[in-house]
C-alpha positions in Angstrom: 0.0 0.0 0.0 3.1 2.2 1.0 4.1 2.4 -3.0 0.5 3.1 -4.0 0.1 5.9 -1.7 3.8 7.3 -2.6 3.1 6.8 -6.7 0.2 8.1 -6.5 0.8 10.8 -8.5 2.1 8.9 -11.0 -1.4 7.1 -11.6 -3.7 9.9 -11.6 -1.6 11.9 -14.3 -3.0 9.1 -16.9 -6.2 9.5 -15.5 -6.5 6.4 -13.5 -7.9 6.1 -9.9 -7.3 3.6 -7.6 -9.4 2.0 -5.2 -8.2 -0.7 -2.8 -10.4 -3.1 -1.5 -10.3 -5.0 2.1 -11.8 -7.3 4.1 -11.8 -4.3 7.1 -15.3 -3.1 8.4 -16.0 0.7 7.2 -15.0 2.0 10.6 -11.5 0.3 10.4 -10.7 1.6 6.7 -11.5 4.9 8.0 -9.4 4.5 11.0 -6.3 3.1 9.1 -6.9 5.6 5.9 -6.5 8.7 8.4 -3.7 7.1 10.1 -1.7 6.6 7.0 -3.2 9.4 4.4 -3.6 7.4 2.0 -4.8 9.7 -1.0 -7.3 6.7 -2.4 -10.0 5.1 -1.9 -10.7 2.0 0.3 -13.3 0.0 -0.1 -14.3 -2.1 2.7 -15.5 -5.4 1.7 -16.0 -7.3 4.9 -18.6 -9.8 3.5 -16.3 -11.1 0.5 -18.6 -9.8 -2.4 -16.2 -8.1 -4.2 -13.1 -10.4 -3.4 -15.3 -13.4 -4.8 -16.6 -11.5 -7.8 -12.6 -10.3 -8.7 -11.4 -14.4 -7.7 -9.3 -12.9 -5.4 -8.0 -15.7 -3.1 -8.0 -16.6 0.4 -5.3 -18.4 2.3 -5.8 -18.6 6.3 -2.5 -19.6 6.6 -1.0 -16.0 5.1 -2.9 -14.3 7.2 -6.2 -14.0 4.9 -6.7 -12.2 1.3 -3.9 -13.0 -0.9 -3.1 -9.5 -3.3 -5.3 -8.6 -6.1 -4.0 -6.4 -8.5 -6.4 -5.1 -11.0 -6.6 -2.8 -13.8 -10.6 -1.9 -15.6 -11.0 0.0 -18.3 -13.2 2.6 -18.8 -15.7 0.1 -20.5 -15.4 -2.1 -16.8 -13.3 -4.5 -18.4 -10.6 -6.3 -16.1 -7.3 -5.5 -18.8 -4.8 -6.7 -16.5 -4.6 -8.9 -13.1 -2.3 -10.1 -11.0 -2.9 -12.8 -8.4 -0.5 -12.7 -5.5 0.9 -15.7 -4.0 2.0 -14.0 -1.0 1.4 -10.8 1.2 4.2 -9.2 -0.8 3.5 -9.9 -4.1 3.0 -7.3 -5.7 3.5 -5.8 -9.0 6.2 -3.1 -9.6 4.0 0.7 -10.0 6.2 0.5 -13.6 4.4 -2.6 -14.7 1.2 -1.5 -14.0 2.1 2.2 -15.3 3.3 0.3 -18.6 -0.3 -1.5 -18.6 -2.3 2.0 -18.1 0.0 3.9 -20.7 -1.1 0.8 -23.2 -4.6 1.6 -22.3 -4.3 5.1 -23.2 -2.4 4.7 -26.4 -5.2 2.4 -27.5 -8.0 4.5 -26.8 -6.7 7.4 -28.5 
């Protein structure tokens, strides 16, 4: 989350937003949002709708939601996803910058 909030910038020059989603209640996004600034969105999810209509997995043994990295179109299309195995799997902000910059070319 710490190179989400600190690239922010980066995103929202090409017109992107992002939204994190979490299996927190709305009073404990709020809570940790303040805490950290973070300059997006969180979503609390603690029912599991969105995490089971993205396939995002859940391992009990690493501590719960495995990372879901996802990028939608404008149209609501899923154009790129990455699954994480672990708690720090994550994709580099480059990769997914070179994904969005794709996007944008195309839809010029």
């Amino acid at each position: 989350m710490a190179r989400l909030r600190d690239d922010h910038e980066k995103f929202t020059g090409r017109g992107a937003a992002i939204l994190a989603v979490g299996p927190n209640t709305d009073t404990a996004f709020q809570q940790y949002w303040r805490n950290e600034t973070i300059p997006f969105i969180g979503i609390p999810d603690p029912e599991h709708r969105v995490a089971v209509l993205y396939r995002q997995q859940v391992n009990l043994f690493k501590l719960g939601r495995m990372p879901l990295m996802c990028i939608v179109d404008k149209n609501g299309r899923i154009r790129f996803a990455h699954y994480g195995a672990s708690m720090s799997d994550i994709p580099e902000t480059e990769t997914l910058l070179s994904v969005i910059d794709e996007l944008n070319a195309s839809s010029n």
